[in-house]
N, C-alpha and C positions, 0 to 999 in steps of 0.2 A: 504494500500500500504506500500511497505515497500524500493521499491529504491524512493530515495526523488536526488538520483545522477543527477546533471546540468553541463551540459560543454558549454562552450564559444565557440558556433560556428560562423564562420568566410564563408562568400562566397563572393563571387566577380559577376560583373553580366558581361551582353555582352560585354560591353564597359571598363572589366576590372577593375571595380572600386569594391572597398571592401566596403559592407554593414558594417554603425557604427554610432552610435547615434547622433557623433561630428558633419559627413558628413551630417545626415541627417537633423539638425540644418539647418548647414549652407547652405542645398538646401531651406529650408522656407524662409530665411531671404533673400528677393528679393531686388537686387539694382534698384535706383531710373533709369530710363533714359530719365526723363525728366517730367516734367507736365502729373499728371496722367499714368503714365509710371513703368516698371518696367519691368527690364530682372531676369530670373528665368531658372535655371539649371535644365537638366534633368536626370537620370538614372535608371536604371531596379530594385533600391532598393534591390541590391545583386542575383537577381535574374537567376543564369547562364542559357543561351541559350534563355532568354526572352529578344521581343525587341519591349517591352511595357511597359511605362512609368506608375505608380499605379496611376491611377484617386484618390486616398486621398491625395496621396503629392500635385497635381496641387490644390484640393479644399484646401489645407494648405498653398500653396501659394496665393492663392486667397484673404485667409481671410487675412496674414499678408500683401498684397499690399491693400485691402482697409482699413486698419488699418493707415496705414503710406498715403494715399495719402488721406485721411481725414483728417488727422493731420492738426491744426491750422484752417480749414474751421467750425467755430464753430458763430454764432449770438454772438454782443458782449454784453458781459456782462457774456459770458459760458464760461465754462472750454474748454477748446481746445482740450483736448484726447480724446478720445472714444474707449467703449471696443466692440468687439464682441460679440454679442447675439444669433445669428445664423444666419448661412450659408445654400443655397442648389446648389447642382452643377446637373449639366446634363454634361454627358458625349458625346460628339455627332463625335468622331472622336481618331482613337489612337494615342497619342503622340509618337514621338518615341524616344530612349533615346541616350545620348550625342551630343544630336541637344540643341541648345540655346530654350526657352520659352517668348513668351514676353507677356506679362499682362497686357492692358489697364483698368482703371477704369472710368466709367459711374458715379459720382454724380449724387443720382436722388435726394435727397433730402438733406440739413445737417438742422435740425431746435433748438429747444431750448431743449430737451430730446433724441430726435432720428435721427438718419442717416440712409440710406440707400445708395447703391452701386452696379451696375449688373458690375460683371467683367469680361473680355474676355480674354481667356487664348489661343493665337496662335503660331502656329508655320510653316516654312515655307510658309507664306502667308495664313495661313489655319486656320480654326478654329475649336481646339481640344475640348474646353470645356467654358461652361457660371457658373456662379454662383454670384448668388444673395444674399447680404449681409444684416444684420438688425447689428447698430450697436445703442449703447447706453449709456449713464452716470449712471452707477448703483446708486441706491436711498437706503434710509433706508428703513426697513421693514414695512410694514402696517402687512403684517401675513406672516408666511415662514412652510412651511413642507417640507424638504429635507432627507428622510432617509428611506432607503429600508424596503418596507412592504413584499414583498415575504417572502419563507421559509426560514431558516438558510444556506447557501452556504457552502459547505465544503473549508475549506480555503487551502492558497496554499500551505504548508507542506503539505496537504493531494491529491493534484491533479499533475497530468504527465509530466511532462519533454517534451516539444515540441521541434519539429525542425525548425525554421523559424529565419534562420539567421541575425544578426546583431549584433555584436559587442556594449556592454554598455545596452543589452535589455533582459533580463529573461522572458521566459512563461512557464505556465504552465495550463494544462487542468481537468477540473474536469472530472471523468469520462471516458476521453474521452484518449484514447492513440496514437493513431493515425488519427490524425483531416481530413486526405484526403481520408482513404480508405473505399471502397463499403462496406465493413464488421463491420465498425462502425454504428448500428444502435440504436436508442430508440428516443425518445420524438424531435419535430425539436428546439429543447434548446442547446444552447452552454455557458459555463461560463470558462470565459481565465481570468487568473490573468498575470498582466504584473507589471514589479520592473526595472525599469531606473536605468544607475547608477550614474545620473545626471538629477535635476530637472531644465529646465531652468528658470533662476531668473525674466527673461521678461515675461510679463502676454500675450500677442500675441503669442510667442512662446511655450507659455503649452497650448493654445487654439490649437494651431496648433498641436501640439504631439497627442494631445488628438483626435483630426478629423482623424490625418494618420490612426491611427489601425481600425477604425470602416470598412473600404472595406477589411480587411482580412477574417474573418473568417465567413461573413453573409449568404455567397453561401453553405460552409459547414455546416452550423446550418442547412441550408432548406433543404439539402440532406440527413441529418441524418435519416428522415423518412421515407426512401424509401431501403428496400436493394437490393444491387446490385450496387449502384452508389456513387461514391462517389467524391471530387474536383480530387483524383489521374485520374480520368478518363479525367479532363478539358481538351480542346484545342487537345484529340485522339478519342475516341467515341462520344463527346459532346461537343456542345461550351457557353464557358458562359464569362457571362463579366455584372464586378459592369457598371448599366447604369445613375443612381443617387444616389445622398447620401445628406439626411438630417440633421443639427448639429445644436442644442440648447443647449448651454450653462448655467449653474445654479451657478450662484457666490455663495463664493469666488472661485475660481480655482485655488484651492490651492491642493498640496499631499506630504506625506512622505511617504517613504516605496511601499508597494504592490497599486495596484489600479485593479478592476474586469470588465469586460466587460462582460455583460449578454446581450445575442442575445436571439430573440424572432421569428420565422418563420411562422406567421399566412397566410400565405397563398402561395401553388404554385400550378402552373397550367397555360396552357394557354401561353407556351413558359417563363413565368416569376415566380422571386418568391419575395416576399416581408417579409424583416426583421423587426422588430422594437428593439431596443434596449437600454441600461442601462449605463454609466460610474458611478462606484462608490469607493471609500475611501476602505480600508480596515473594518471601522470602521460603513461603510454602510449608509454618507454620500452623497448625490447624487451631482455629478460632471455636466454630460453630458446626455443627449437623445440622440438618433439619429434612423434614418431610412434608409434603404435602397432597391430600386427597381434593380434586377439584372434579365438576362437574361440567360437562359437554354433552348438550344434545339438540340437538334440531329443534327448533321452533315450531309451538303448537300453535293452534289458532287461537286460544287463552289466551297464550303466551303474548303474542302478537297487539293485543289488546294492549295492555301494559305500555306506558310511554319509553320506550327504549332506557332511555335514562335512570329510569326507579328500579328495572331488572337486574335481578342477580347478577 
């Protein structure tokens, strides 16, 4: 390749609001509202004429409200903080965006190593989404193997200029030039280098950065092997929608610079398709796991009823 050219795109979503790294901070970091409690901001994550809140920012908020309403609930004689080890969400309702969020937290367990938390993310009286937390006091090493065994990745000097706006967030794709359309075809692999231009200094908060990107791109990896289809068609000939998302965590969660997301799409069919995936360092490092189960299928005439916009 030889344009390596990146512009600062900017979009705003339904509710007007400008997609930007600051904003999207400060939608994780959920205020307390009381015992187990927590209000949590909503918007389209720049998304114009979507008016669908992204299932990774609720499971981002998720993780950081049981973060913070575990705080201090520790057996005495332990340390009181607790970090994130992994999160799973189901998704079972769309949020919709510049409505308030509230977030209750379930304690089901806090003991001498481990916690646990199922969290309930609702709105208007309704329940948009659960997710179940594993939290824990990192240990020193008995053994560690953290570092990418796959092939050599071409790095991001060598891969495409994306479009998916946000202010403060660089992508780029290997291979791949246009991530949504039917004419992008080969192996169902996607690998996105992403560069912040701000790491946040709170460790919940780079747990949570790291969970939002994993529902972008998993539906287009699984599309990639099919020609004729592709996410440009979402929500007009086909409906899809992230249904869960899996996040395992691998301390330190730490990054400078670039970090890679390697998607994996072993399996579709059957109305669904299933991701498994990679967070890694530049350096090949391993950050994050994760998984995701998402839903693909043809549009019904129901379906079709529905204003593009408000569908899964």
């Amino acid at each position: 390749m030889t344009d390596n050219t990146v512009t600062d795109s900017t979009a705003t979503d339904s509710t007007g609001t400008e997609a930007t790294l600051e904003r999207m901070l400060a939608l994780f970091d959920v205020a307390p509202l009381g015992p187990d409690r927590f209000a949590g901001e909503s918007d389209a994550g720049g998304h114009a004429g979507r008016h669908v809140v992204e299932g990774s920012q609720i499971l981002a908020q998720a993780m950081v409200a049981a973060g913070k309403a575990l705080s201090g609930k520790a057996l005495p004689g332990r340390p009181a903080g607790w970090t994130v080890r992994s999160a799973h969400a189901l998704f079972v309702a769309v949020a919709e965006p510049g409505q308030p969020l509230e977030l209750g937290v379930e304690t089901v367990r806090a003991g001498r190593s481990f916690a646990s938390a199922v969290v309930t993310a609702g709105q208007g009286g309704r329940t948009r989404a659960t997710v179940t937390v594993l939290l824990d006091q990192p240990q020193p090493d008995v053994i560690r193997h953290d570092r990418w065994s796959g092939a050599p990745p071409a790095g991001p000097e060598a891969a495409y200029p994306a479009e998916m706006p946000m202010r403060g967030r660089e992508l780029r794709l290997v291979g791949v030039s246009d991530y949504g359309s039917p004419d992008e075809t080969g192996p169902p692999v996607l690998d996105a280098w992403l560069r912040y231009d701000t790491v946040p200094g709170r460790d919940d908060l780079r747990r949570a950065l790291l969970a939002h990107f994993t529902g972008h791109l998993s539906i287009s990896a699984a599309m990639r092997a099919h020609p004729g289809i592709g996410t440009a068609q979402a929500h007009h000939t086909v409906s899809t929608a992230v249904m869960g998302i899996g996040v395992s965590f691998h301390d330190p969660v730490t990054w400078d610079g670039w970090i890679r997301y390697h998607h994996e799409s072993t399996f579709a069919g059957a109305g669904m398709a299933y991701v498994r995936g990679q967070v890694l360092t530049a350096d090949g490092r391993l950050l994050a796991s994760f998984t995701q189960d998402a839903m693909i299928r043809a549009l019904d005439r129901g379906a079709a009823a529905v204003p593009s916009a408000s569908r899964l």
